[in-house]
C-alpha positions in Angstrom: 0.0 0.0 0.0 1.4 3.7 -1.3 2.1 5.9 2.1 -0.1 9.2 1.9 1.6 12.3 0.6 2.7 14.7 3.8 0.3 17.9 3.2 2.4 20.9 4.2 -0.1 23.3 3.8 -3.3 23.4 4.8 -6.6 24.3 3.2 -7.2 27.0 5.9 -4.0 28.8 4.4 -5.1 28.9 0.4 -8.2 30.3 2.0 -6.1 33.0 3.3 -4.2 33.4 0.3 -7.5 33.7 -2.5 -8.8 36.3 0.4 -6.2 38.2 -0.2 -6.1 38.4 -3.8 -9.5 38.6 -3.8 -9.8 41.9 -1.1 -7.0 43.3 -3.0 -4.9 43.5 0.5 -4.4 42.3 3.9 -6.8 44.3 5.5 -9.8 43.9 3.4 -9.3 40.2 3.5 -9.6 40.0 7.4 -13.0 41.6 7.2 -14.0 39.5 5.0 -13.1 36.0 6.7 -13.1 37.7 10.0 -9.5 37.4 11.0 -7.3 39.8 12.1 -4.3 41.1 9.2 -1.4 39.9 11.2 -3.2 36.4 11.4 -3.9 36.6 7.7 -0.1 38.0 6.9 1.3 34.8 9.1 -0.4 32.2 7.3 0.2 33.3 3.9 4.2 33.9 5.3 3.8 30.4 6.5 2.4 29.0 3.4 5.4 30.6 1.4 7.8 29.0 3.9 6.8 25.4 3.7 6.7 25.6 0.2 10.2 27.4 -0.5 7.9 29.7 -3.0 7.5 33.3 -3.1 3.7 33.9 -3.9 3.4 37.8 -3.5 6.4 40.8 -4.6 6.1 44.2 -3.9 5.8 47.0 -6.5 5.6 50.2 -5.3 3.0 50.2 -2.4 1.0 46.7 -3.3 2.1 43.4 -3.2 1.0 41.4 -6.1 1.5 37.8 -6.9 4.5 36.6 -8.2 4.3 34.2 -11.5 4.6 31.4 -9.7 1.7 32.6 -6.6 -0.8 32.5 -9.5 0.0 29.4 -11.0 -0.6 27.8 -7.0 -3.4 29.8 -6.8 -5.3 28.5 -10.2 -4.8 25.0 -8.5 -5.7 26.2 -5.1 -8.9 27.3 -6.5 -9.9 24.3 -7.2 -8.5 22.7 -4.2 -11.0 24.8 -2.3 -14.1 24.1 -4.7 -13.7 20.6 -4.4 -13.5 20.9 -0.7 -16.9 22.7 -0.7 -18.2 20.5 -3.2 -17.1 17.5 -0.4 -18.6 18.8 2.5 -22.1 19.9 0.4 -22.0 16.2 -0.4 -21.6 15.4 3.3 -24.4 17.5 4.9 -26.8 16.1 2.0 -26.0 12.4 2.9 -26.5 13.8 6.3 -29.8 14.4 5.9 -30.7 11.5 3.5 -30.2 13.2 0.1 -28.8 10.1 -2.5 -25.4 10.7 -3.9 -26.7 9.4 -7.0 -30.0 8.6 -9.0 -30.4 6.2 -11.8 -33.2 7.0 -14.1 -34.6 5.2 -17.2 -35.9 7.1 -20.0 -38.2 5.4 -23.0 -37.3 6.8 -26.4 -41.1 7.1 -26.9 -41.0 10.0 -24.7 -40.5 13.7 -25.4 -36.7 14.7 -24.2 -37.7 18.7 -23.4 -39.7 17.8 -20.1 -36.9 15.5 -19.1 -34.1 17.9 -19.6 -36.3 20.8 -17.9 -36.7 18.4 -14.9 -33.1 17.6 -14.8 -32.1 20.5 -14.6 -35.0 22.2 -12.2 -33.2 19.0 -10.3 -29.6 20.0 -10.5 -30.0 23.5 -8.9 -31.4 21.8 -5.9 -29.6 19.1 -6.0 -25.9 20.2 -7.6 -23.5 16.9 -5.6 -26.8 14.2 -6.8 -25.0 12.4 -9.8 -27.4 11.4 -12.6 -26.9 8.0 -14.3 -29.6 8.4 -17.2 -30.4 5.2 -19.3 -32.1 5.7 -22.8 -34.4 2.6 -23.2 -36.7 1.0 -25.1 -40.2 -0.8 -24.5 -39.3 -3.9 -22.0 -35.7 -2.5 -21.2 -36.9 0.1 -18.7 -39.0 -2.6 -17.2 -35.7 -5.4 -17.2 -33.9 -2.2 -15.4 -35.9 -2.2 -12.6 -36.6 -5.3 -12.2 -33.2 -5.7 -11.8 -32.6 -3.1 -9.5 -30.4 -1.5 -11.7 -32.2 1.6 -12.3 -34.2 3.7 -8.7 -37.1 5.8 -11.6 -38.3 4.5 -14.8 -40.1 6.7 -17.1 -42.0 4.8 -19.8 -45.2 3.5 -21.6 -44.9 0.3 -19.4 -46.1 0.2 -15.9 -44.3 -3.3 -14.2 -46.4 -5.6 -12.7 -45.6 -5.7 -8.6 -44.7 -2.1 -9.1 -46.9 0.9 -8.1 -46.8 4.1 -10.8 -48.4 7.8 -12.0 -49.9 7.9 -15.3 -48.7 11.3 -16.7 -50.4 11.2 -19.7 -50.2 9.9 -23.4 -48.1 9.7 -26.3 -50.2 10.2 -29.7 -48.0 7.5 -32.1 -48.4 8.5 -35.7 -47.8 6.5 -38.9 -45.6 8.3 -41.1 -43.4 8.3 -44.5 -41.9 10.7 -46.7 -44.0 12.3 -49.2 -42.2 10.5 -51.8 -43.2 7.0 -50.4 -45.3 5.0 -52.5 -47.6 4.5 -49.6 -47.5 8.4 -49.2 -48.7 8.7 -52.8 -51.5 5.8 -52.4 -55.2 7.3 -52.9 -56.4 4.5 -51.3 -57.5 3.8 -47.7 -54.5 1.5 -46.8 -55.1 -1.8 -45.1 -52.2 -3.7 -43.3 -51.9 -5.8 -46.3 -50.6 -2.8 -48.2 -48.5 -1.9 -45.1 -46.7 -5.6 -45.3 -45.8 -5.0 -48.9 -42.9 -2.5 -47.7 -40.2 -1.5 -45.1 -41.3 -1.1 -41.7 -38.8 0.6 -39.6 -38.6 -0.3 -35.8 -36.7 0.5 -33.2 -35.3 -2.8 -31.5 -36.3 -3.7 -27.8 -33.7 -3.0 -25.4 -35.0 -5.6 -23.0 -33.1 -8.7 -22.3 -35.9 -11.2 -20.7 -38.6 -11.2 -23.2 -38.0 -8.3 -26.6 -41.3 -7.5 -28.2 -41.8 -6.5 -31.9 -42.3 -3.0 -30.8 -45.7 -3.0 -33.1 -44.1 -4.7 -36.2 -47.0 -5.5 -38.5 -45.2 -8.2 -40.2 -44.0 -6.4 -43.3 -42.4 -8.3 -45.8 -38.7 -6.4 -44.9 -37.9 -4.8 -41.8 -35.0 -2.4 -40.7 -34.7 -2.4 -36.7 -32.4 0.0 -35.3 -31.5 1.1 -31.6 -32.6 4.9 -30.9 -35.2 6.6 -31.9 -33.4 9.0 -33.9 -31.5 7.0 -36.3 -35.3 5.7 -37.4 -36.2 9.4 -37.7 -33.7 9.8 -40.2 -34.4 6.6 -42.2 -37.8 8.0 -42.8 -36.8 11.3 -43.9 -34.8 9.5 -46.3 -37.9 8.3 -48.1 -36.9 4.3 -47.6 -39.7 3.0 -45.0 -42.8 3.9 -42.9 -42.8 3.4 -39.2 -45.3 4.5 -36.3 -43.1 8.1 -34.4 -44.0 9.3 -31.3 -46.4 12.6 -32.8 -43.9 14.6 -30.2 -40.5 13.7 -32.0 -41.8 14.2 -35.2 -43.6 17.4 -35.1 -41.2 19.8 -37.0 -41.0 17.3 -39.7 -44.6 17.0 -40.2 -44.7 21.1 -40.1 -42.3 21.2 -42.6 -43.5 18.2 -45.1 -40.1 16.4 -44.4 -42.9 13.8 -43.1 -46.9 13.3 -44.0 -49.2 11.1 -42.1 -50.1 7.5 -43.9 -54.3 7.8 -44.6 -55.3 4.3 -43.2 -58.0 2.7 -42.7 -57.5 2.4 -39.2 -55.0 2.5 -36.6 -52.9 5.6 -38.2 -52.8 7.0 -34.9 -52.9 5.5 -31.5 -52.2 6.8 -28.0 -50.1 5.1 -25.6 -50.1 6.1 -21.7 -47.1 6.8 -19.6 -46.0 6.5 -16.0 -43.4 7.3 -13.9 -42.6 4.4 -11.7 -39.9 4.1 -8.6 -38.4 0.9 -7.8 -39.2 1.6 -3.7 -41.2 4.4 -2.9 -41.2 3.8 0.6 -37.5 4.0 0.7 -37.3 6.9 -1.4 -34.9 9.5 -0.4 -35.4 13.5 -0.6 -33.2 13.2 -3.8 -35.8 10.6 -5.6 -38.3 12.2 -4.4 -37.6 15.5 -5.4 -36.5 14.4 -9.6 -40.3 12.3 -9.1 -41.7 16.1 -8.7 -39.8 17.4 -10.9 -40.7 15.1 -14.1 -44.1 14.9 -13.0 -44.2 19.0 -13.0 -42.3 18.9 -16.3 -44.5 16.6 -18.2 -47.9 18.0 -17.0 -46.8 21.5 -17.7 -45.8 20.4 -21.0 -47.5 17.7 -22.2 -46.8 15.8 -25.1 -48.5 16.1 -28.4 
C-alpha cells in the first residue's frame, strides 16, 4: 500500500491566500473571513515558507502575486471548490439526500420535459450524480426489475410495481411524401403496409423483446434509438409508427406526411413514472419524481 503524501499546507491557508487576492490586501481580506491582518499575513508567510515559493512581490506600495503565486493559486482554486463540493455532499447524505440517482428514459418520450426536470433537479440538487439510461419498450422494465435503475419513465407500468400515469403519447404513422404508400389514394389496409419497409426501433429488453408494433412487413430495418429511425424515414426508404412529439417539425415542414389508413394511423399510448421503492425513497428521488411529473404536466406531449 502507497504511504499518503505529507500535506504541508493546509486548506485554511489557500483560504487565506485567495482572500487576499481577492480583497485586494491584507486588510480587506480579514473583514472578509473575519481574521485579524497579522493572522492573515502569518499564514500566507507560512504557506510561502513550507513551500520554498515566493507567492506575492512588492511593487511600489501593493504586493502582487508573483508568477509562480498565480499558477498555485489556479490550483488552489480548485482545491478549495472541491472541498466545498465534499462537505455539500456530506451534509446532504447527512440528511438523506442520494449521492446518485439512476433513471430510465423510454425513447417514446419527449426529451424537453426531461431535460427541464433535470435541470430544475440540478439546482437543488448540484452533488446528486445522474446516471440516465435511454431505453426502449421492455428495457426500462428489465432495469428495474433488476434493481439497476431507482425511476423509470415509460409506456410500461411493471407488474408488482406501483406508478403515475402522466399522460399519453399520440403514435403517428408516417413516411416521406415520396413513399409510394405516401402517394397511395387508397385507404391502406395492413396488407398494403406488409408489402414495404417497416422501420422499428429494437427492444432494449433482455428477458422477453417484443416486436415494438411490427405488423409483419415483408422487410424490416430495426435500429436502436429513436433517432437513427427518424432519419431513415426522412430519407424516403420505410414507414414506421413516431412518437407525434418527436416528429412534429417534420410534419410542419413536409419532411414527413401522415399514412391515410383505414384504421390504426394514430394510437395513444399512456405513460407513467414508476420508482423501484417508494417507501424508501430518499429527498433526492423524491424530489427528480416532482420534478418530471411538473415537467410533463406543464408540457405535455403532443
Amino acid at each position: 500500500m502507497r504511504a499518503a503524501a505529507v500535506i504541508r499546507v493546509t486548506l485554511e491557508q489557500w483560504r487565506m491566500l485567495q482572500a487576499v487576492v481577492d480583497a485586494g490586501g491584507f486588510a480587506r481580506a480579514a473583514e472578509r473571513v473575519h481574521k485579524s491582518p497579522s493572522s492573515i499575513n502569518h499564514a500566507v508567510q507560512k504557506l510561502e515558507e513550507q513551500l520554498g515559493v515566493d507567492v506575492f512581490e512588492v511593487q511600489g506600495r501593493k504586493a502582487v502575486l508573483t508568477p509562480a503565486g498565480k499558477a498555485l493559486l489556479r490550483r488552489a482554486e480548485h482545491l478549495l471548490e472541491e472541498a466545498a463540493e465534499i462537505e455539500a455532499l456530506a451534509g446532504a447524505l447527512a440528511a438523506g439526500v442520494e449521492s446518485e440517482i439512476r433513471l430510465a428514459v423510454d425513447q417514446l418520450l419527449p426529451r424537453a420535459p426531461v431535460i427541464g426536470a433535470l435541470e430544475a433537479f440540478s439546482r437543488a440538487y448540484p452533488a446528486t450524480r445522474i446516471q440516465l439510461h435511454e431505453v426502449v419498450l421492455s428495457g426500462g422494465p428489465d432495469l428495474l426489475r433488476d434493481a439497476a435503475v431507482d425511476i423509470l419513465l415509460g409506456p410500461e407500468l411493471p407488474s408488482g410495481y406501483l406508478g403515475s400515469c402522466l399522460g399519453e403519447l399520440s403514435m403517428v404513422c408516417v413516411a416521406h411524401p415520396s413513399h409510394p404508400l405516401a402517394q397511395a389514394e387508397m385507404l391502406l389496409t395492413r396488407r398494403h403496409l406488409q408489402a414495404h419497409r417497416q422501420v422499428v426501433v429494437r427492444d432494449s429488453g433482455i428477458q422477453a423483446p417484443g416486436e415494438g408494433g411490427w405488423v409483419e412487413a415483408d422487410q424490416r430495418w430495426t435500429v436502436s434509438h429513436m433517432g437513427t429511425a427518424c432519419e431513415i424515414l426522412r430519407s424516403g426508404i420505410g414507414f414506421a409508427w413516431m412518437p407525434e412529439d418527436r416528429i412534429a417539425e417534420d410534419l410542419a415542414a413536409g419532411r414527413l406526411v401522415e399514412l391515410n389508413l383505414e384504421v390504426g394511423a394514430r394510437h395513444q399510448v399512456p405513460f407513467y413514472i414508476v420508482h423501484a421503492d417508494r417507501d424508501r425513497a430518499g429527498v433526492a428521488s423524491q424530489s427528480l419524481m416532482e420534478a418530471l411529473e411538473q415537467a410533463f404536466r406543464a408540457d405535455p406531449p403532443s
